[in-house]
BALOBA-1460 file (C-alpha; in Angstrom, 3 decimals):
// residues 287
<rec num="1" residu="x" x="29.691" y="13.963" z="17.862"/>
<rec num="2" residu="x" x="26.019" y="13.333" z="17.704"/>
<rec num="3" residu="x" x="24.207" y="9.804" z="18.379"/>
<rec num="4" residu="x" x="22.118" y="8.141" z="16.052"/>
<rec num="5" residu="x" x="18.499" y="8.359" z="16.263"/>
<rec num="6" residu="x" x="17.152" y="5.872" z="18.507"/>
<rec num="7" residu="x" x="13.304" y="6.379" z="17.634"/>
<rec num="8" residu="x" x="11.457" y="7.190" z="14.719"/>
<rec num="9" residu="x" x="8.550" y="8.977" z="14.223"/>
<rec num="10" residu="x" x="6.684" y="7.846" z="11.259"/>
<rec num="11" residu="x" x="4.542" y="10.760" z="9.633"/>
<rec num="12" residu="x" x="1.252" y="10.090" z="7.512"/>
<rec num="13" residu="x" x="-0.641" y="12.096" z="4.853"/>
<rec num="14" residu="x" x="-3.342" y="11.884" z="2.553"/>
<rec num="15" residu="x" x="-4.116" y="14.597" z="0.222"/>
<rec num="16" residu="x" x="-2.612" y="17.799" z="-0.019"/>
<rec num="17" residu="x" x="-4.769" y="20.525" z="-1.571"/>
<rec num="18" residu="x" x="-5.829" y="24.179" z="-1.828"/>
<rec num="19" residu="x" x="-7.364" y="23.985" z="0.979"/>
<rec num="20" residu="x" x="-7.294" y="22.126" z="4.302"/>
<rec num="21" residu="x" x="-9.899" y="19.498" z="5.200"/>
<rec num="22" residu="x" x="-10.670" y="15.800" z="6.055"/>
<rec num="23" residu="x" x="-7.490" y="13.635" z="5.689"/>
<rec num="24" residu="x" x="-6.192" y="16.996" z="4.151"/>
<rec num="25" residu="x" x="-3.209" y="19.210" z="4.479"/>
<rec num="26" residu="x" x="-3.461" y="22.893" z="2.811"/>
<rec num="27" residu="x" x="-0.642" y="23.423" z="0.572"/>
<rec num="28" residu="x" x="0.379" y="26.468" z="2.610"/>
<rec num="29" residu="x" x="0.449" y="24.561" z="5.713"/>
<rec num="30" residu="x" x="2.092" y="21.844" z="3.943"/>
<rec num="31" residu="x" x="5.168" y="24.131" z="3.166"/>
<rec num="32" residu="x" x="5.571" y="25.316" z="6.049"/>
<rec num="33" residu="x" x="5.647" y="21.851" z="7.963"/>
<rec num="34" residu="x" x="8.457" y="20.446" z="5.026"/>
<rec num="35" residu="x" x="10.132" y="24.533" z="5.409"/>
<rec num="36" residu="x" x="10.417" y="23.505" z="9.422"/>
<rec num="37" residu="x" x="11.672" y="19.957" z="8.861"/>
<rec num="38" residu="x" x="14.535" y="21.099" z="6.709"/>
<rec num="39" residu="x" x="15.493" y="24.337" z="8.878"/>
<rec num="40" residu="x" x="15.661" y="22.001" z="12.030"/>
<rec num="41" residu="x" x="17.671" y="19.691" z="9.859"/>
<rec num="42" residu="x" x="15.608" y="16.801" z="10.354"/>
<rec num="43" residu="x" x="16.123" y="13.965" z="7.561"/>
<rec num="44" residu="x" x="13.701" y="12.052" z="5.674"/>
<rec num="45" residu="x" x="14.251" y="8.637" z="5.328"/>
<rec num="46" residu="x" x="13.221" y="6.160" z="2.542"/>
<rec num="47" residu="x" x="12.567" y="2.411" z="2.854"/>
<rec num="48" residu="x" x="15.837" y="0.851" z="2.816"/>
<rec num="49" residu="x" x="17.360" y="3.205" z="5.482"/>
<rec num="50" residu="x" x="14.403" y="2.252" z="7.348"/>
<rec num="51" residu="x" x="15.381" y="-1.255" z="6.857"/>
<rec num="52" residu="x" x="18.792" y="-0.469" z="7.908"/>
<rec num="53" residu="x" x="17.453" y="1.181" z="11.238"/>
<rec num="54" residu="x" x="15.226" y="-1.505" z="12.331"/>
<rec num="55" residu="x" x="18.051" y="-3.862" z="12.140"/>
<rec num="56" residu="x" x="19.993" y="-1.531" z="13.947"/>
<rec num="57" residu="x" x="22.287" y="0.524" z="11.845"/>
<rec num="58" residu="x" x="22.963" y="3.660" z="12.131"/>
<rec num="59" residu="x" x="20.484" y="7.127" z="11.221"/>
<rec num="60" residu="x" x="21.111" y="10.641" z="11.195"/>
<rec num="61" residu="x" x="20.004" y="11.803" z="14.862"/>
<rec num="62" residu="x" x="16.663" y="13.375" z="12.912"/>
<rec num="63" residu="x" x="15.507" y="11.372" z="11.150"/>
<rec num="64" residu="x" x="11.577" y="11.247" z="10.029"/>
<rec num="65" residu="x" x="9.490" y="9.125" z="7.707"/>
<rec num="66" residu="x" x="7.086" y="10.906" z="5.352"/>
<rec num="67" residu="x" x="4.514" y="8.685" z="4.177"/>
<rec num="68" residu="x" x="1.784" y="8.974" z="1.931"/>
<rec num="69" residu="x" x="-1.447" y="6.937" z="1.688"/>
<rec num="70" residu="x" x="-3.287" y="5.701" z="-1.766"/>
<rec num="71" residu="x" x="-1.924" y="7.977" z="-4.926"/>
<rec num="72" residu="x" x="-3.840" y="10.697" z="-4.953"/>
<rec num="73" residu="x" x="-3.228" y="13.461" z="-8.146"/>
<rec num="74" residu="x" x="-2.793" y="16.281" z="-5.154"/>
<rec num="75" residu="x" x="0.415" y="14.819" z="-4.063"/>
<rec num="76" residu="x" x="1.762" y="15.306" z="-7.301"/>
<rec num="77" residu="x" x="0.471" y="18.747" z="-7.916"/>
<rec num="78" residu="x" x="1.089" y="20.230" z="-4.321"/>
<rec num="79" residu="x" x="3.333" y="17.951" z="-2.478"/>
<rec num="80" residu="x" x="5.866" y="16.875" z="-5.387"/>
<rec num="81" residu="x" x="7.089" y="20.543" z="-5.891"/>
<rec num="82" residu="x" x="7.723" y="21.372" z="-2.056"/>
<rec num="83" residu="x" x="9.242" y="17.905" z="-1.306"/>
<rec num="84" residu="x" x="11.500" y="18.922" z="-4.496"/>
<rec num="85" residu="x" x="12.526" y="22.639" z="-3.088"/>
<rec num="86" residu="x" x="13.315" y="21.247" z="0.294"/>
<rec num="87" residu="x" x="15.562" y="18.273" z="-0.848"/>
<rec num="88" residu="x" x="13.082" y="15.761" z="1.054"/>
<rec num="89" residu="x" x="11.502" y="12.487" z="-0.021"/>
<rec num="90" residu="x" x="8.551" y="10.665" z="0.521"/>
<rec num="91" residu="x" x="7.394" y="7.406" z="0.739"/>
<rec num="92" residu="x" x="3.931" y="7.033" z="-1.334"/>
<rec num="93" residu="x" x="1.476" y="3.333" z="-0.956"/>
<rec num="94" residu="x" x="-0.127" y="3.729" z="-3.871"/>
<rec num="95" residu="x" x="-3.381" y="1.871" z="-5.093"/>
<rec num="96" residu="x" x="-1.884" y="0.025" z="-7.867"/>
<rec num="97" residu="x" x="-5.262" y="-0.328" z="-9.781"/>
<rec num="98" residu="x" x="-6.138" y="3.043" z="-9.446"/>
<rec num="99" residu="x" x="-2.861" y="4.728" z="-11.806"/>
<rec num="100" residu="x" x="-3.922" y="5.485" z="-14.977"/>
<rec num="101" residu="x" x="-2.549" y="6.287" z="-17.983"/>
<rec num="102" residu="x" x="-2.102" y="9.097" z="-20.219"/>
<rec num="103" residu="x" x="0.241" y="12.385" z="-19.761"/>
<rec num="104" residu="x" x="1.644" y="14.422" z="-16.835"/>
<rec num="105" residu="x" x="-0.145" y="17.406" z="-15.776"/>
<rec num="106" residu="x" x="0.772" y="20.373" z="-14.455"/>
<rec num="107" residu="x" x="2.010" y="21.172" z="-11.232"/>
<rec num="108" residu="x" x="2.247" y="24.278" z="-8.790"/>
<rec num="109" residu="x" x="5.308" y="26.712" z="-9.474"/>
<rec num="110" residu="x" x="5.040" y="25.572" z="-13.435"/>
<rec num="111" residu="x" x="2.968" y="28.749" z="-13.915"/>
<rec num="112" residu="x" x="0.144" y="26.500" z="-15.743"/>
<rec num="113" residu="x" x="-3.501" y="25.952" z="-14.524"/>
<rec num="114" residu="x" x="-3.770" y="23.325" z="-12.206"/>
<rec num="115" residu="x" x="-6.299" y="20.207" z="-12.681"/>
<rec num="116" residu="x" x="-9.505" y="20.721" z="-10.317"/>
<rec num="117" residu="x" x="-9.027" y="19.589" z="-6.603"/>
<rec num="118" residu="x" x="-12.027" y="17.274" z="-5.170"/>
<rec num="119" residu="x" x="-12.389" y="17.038" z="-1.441"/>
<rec num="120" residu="x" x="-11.673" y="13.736" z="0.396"/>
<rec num="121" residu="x" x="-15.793" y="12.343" z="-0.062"/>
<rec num="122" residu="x" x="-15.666" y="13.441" z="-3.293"/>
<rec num="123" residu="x" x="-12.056" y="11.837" z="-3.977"/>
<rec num="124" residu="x" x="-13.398" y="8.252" z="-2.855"/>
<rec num="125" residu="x" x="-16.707" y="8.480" z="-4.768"/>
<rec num="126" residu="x" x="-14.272" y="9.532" z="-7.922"/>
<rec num="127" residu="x" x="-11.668" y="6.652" z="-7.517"/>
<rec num="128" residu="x" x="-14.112" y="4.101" z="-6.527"/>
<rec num="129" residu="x" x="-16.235" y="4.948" z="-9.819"/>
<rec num="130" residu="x" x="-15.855" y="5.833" z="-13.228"/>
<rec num="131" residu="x" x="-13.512" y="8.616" z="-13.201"/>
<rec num="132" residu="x" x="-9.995" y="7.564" z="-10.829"/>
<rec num="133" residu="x" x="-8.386" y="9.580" z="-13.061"/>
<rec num="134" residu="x" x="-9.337" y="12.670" z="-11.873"/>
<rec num="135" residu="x" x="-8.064" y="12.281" z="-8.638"/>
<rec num="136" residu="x" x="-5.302" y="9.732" z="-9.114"/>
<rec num="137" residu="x" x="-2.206" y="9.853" z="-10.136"/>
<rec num="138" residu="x" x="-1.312" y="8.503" z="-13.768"/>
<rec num="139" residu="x" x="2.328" y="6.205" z="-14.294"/>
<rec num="140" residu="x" x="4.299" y="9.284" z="-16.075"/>
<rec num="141" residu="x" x="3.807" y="11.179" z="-13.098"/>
<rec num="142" residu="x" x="5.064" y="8.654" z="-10.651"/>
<rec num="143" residu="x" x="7.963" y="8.463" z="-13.230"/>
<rec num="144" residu="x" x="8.582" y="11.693" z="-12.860"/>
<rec num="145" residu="x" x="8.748" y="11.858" z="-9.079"/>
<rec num="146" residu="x" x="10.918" y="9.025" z="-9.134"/>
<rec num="147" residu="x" x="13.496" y="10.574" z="-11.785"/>
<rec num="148" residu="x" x="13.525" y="13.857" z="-9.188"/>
<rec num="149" residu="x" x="13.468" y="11.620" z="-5.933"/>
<rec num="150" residu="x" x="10.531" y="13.298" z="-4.587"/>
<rec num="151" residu="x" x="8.756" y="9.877" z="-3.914"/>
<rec num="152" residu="x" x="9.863" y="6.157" z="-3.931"/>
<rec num="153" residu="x" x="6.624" y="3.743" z="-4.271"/>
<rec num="154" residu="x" x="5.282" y="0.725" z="-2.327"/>
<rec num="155" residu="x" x="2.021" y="-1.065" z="-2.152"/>
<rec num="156" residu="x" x="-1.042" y="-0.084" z="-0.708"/>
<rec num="157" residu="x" x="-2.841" y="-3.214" z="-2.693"/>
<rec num="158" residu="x" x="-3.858" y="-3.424" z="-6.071"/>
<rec num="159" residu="x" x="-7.731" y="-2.551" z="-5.240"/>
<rec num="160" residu="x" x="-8.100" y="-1.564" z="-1.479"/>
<rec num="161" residu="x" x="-11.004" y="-3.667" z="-0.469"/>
<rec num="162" residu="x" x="-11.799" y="-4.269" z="2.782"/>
<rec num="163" residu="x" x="-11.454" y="-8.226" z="2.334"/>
<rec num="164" residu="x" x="-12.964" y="-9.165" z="6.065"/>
<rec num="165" residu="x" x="-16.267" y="-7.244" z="5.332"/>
<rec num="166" residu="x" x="-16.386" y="-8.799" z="1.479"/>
<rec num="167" residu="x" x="-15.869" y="-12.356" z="1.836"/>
<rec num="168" residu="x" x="-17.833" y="-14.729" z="4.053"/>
<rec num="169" residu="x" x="-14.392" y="-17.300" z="6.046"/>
<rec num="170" residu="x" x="-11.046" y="-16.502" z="7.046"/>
<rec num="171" residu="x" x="-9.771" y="-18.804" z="3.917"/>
<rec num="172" residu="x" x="-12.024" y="-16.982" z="1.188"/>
<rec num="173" residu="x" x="-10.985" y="-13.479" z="3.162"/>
<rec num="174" residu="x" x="-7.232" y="-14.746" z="3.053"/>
<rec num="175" residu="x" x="-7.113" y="-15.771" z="-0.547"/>
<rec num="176" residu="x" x="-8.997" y="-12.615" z="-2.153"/>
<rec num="177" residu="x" x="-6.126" y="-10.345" z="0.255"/>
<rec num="178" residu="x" x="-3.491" y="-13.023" z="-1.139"/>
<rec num="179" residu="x" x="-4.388" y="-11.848" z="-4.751"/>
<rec num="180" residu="x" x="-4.640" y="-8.500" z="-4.179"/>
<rec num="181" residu="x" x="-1.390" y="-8.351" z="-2.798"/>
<rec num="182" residu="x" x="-0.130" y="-10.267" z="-5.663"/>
<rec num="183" residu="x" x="-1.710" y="-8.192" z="-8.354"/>
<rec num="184" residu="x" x="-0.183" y="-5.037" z="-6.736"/>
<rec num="185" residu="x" x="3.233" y="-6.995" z="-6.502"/>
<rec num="186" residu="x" x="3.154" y="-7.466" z="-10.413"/>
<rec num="187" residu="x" x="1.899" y="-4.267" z="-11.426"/>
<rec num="188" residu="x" x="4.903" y="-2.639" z="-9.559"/>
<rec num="189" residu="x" x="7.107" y="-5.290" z="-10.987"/>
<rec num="190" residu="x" x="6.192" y="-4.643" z="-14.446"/>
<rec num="191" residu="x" x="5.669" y="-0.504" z="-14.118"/>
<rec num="192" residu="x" x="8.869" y="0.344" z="-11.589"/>
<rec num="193" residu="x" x="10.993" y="-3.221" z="-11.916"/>
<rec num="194" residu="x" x="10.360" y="-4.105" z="-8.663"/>
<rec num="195" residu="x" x="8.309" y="-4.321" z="-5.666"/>
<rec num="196" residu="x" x="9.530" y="-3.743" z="-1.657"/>
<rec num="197" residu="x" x="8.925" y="-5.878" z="1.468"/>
<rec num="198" residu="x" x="7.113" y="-2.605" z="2.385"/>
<rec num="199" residu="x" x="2.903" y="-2.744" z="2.544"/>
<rec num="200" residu="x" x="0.572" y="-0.396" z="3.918"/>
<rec num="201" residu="x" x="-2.766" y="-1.595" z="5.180"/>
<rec num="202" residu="x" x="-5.806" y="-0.456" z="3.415"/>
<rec num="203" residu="x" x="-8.190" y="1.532" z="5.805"/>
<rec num="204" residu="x" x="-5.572" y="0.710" z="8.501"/>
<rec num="205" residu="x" x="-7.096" y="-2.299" z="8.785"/>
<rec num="206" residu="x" x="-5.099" y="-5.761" z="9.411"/>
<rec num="207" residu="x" x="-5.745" y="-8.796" z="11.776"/>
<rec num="208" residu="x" x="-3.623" y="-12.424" z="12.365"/>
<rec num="209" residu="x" x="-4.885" y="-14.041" z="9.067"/>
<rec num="210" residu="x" x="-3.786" y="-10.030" z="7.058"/>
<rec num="211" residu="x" x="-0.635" y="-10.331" z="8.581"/>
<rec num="212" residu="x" x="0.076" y="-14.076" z="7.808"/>
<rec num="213" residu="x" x="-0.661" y="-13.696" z="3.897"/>
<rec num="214" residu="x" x="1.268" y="-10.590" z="3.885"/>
<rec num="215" residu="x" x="4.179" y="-12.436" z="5.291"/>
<rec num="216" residu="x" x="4.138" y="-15.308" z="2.813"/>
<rec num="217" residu="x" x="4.218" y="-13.041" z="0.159"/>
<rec num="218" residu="x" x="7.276" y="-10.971" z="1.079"/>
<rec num="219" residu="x" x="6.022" y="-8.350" z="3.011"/>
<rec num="220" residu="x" x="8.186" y="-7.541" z="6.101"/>
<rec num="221" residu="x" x="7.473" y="-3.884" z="7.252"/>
<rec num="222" residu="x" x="3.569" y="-3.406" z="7.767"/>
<rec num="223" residu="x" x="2.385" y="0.342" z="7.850"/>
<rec num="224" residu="x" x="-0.441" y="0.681" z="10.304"/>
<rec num="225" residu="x" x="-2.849" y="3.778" z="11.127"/>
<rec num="226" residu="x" x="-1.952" y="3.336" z="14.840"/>
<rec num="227" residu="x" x="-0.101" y="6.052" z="16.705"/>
<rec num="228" residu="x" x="-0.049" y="4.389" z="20.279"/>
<rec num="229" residu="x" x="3.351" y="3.676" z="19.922"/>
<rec num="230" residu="x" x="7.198" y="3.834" z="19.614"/>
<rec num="231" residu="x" x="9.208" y="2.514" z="16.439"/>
<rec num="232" residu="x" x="12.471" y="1.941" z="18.283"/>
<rec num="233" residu="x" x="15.687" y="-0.287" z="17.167"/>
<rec num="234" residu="x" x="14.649" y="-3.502" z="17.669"/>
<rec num="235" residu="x" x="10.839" y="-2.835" z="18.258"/>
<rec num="236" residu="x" x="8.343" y="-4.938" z="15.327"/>
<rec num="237" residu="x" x="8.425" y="-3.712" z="11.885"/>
<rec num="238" residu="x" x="5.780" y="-5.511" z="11.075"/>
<rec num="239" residu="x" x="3.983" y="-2.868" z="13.425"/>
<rec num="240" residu="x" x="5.187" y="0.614" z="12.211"/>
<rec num="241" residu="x" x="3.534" y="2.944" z="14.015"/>
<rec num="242" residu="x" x="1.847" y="6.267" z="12.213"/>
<rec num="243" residu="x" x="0.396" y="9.576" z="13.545"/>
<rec num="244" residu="x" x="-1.892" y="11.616" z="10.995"/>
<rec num="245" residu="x" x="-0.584" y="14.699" z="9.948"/>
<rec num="246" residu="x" x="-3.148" y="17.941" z="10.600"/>
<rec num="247" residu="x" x="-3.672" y="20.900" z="9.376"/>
<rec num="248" residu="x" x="-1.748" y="22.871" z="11.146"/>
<rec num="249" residu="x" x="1.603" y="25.288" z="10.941"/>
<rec num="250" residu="x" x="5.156" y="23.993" z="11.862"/>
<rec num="251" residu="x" x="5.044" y="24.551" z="15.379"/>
<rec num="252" residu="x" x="2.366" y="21.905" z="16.098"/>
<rec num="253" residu="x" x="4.417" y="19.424" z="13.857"/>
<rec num="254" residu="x" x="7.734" y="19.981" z="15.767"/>
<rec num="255" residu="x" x="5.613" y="20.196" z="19.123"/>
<rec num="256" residu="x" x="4.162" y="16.606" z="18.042"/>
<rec num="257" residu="x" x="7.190" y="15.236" z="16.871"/>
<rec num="258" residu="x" x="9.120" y="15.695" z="20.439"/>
<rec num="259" residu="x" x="5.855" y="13.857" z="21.975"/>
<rec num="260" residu="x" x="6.000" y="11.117" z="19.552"/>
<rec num="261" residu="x" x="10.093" y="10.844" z="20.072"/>
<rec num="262" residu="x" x="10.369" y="11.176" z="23.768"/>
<rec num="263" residu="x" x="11.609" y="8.104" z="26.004"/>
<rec num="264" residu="x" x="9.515" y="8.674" z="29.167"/>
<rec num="265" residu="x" x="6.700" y="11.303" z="27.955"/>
<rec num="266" residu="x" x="6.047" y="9.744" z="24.893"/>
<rec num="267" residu="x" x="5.116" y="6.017" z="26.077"/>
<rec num="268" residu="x" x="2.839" y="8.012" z="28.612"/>
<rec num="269" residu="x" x="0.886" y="10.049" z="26.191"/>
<rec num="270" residu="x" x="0.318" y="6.499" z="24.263"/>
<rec num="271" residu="x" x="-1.125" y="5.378" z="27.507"/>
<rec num="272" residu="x" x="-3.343" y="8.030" z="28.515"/>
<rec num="273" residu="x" x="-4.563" y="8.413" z="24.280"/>
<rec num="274" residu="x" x="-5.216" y="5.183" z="24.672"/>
<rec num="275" residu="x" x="-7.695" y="4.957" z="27.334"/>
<rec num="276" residu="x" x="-8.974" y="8.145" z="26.677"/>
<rec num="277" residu="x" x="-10.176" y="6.462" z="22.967"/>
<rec num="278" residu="x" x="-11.128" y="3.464" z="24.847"/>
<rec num="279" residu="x" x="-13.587" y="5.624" z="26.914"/>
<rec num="280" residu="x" x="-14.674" y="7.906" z="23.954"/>
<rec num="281" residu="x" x="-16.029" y="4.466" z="22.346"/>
<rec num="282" residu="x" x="-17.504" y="3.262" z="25.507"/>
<rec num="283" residu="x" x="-19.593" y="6.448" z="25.814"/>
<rec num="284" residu="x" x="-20.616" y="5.955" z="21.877"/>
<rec num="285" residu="x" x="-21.767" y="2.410" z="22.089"/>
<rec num="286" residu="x" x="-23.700" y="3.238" z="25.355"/>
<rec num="287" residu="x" x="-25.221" y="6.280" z="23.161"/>
C-alpha cells in the first residue's frame, strides 16, 4: 500500500522552443523531462487536487505541479503536443490582456510549418508592443488545450505591470493591482466561465498590501518565484513555492525533484541557497 504524498514540488516554465535559452526549455529537453515524469509514474496535478492536498486530502505518492508562466504561443506549439502524448496536464497563468484573437495555428507532430519562435528579449519587446500576437497565445488555442486537457488556466493579471514601481502610495499601488486583478477575473469569466482562487504573481513580485488585495478578491493560492521552500500539508498556500525548470535532460529533473521533496536534505539545501544568494547580493552591491 503506498502513502500519500506528503510534499509537493511545484515545477515552473516559461517558454518552450527550438532551442534552449533564457527562461527557456528546448523542446527536446522538454520531452525528455515529461518522457521521465511519466516512466517514473509521477502524476501531475491540477488546481483543485491541489486544493484538496493543502487541506489535507489525499495525493497519489508522486505527485508534481507543472506550471506555466504568462501564455506564451511556444507552449502551445511545443509543450501542448508532449503534455498530450504523455497523458500530463499543466497549469498555465496566462496574461489575460495579452490573448488574441483569430485562428489556431499549427503545432509540432501536425506535419505543418510552425509559426517563427522569438527568444525570451525578443518575446517581451513583442508582447509589450504592437505585435502580442506573435508570441502569445490566441483564445481558440487555449480552447483547444482545454478540450484535450493539456492545460487548465488561471490568472497571471490582466496586464502584468509592476504596480509598486508605477504608482506613487500603497493606496494608488493597491487599487491599480485591485483592477488588474479584476479585469483578468472577468475576462476569464466571460472567455472560460469562470475564474479560480489560483493567481500567480507577475515578475514574482508580491508584498503585504499584493497579498491583501489579492485576498479580497478571491484569491487563495498565491504562486511565487521562490524556491526556498517546502509546500507540505498544512504549510501556506498563499506561499506556493516554485523552482525554475532548466535546460537540462531528465536526470537533472528527477535529481532536483528528490532535493526539492526530501524531509531533512531538502529544508537544508533551502538554507544554505539561501545564504549563499544573500552573499552573492552582498558582494554585488559592494561592487
Amino acid at each position: 500500500m503506498h502513502m500519500s504524498s506528503e510534499n509537493i514540488p511545484v515545477l515552473m516554465y516559461h517558454h518552450v522552443g527550438p532551442t534552449g535559452g533564457s527562461l527557456t526549455v528546448s523542446a527536446e529537453h522538454f520531452e525528455q523531462q515529461i518522457r521521465g515524469l511519466a516512466e517514473k509514474g509521477y502524476r501531475s496535478l491540477g488546481a483543485a487536487e491541489l486544493e484538496g492536498f493543502f487541506r489535507g486530502q489525499a495525493v497519489a505518492p508522486k505527485s508534481v505541479v507543472l506550471t506555466f508562466d504568462d501564455g506564451y504561443l511556444d507552449n502551445w506549439v511545443y509543450a501542448h503536443p508532449v503534455l498530450e502524448k504523455y497523458g500530463m496536464t499543466g497549469i498555465m497563468f496566462i496574461i489575460t490582456g495579452l490573448i488574441g484573437e483569430g485562428a489556431m495555428r499549427p503545432y509540432q507532430g501536425q506535419g505543418q510549418a510552425l509559426p517563427p519562435w522569438y527568444p525570451h528579449q525578443e518575446s517581451k519587446h513583442l508582447m509589450f508592443g504592437n505585435e502580442p500576437d506573435r508570441v502569445m497565445l490566441r483564445w481558440e488555442e487555449v480552447y483547444a488545450m482545454r478540450r484535450t486537457g493539456t492545460f487548465e488556466f488561471h490568472s497571471h493579471t490582466h496586464t502584468h505591470k509592476r504596480w509598486d514601481k508605477l504608482c506613487v502610495s500603497s493606496q494608488q499601488k493597491s487599487d491599480a493591482l485591485r483592477k488588474d486583478l479584476h479585469d483578468s477575473q472577468r475576462c476569464l469569466q466571460e472567455k472560460l466561465g469562470g475564474a479560480s482562487a489560483h493567481l500567480c504573481w507577475p515578475q514574482g513580485y508580491f508584498d503585504a498590501d499584493y497579498v491583501t488585495t489579492a485576498r479580497e478578491l478571491g484569491f487563495e493560492y498565491l504562486y511565487t518565484t521562490d524556491a526556498r521552500g517546502q509546500n507540505t500539508i498544512g504549510s501556506d498556500p498563499g506561499h506556493i513555492y516554485r523552482f525554475a525548470v532548466r535546460n537540462r535532460s531528465y536526470p537533472w529533473l528527477q535529481q532536483r525533484l528528490w532535493l526539492a521533496t526530501h524531509p531533512t536534505l531538502g529544508p537544508w539545501y533551502n538554507r544554505w541557497k539561501a545564504k549563499s544568494d544573500a552573499k552573492k547580493q552582498q558582494r554585488r552591491i559592494k561592487q
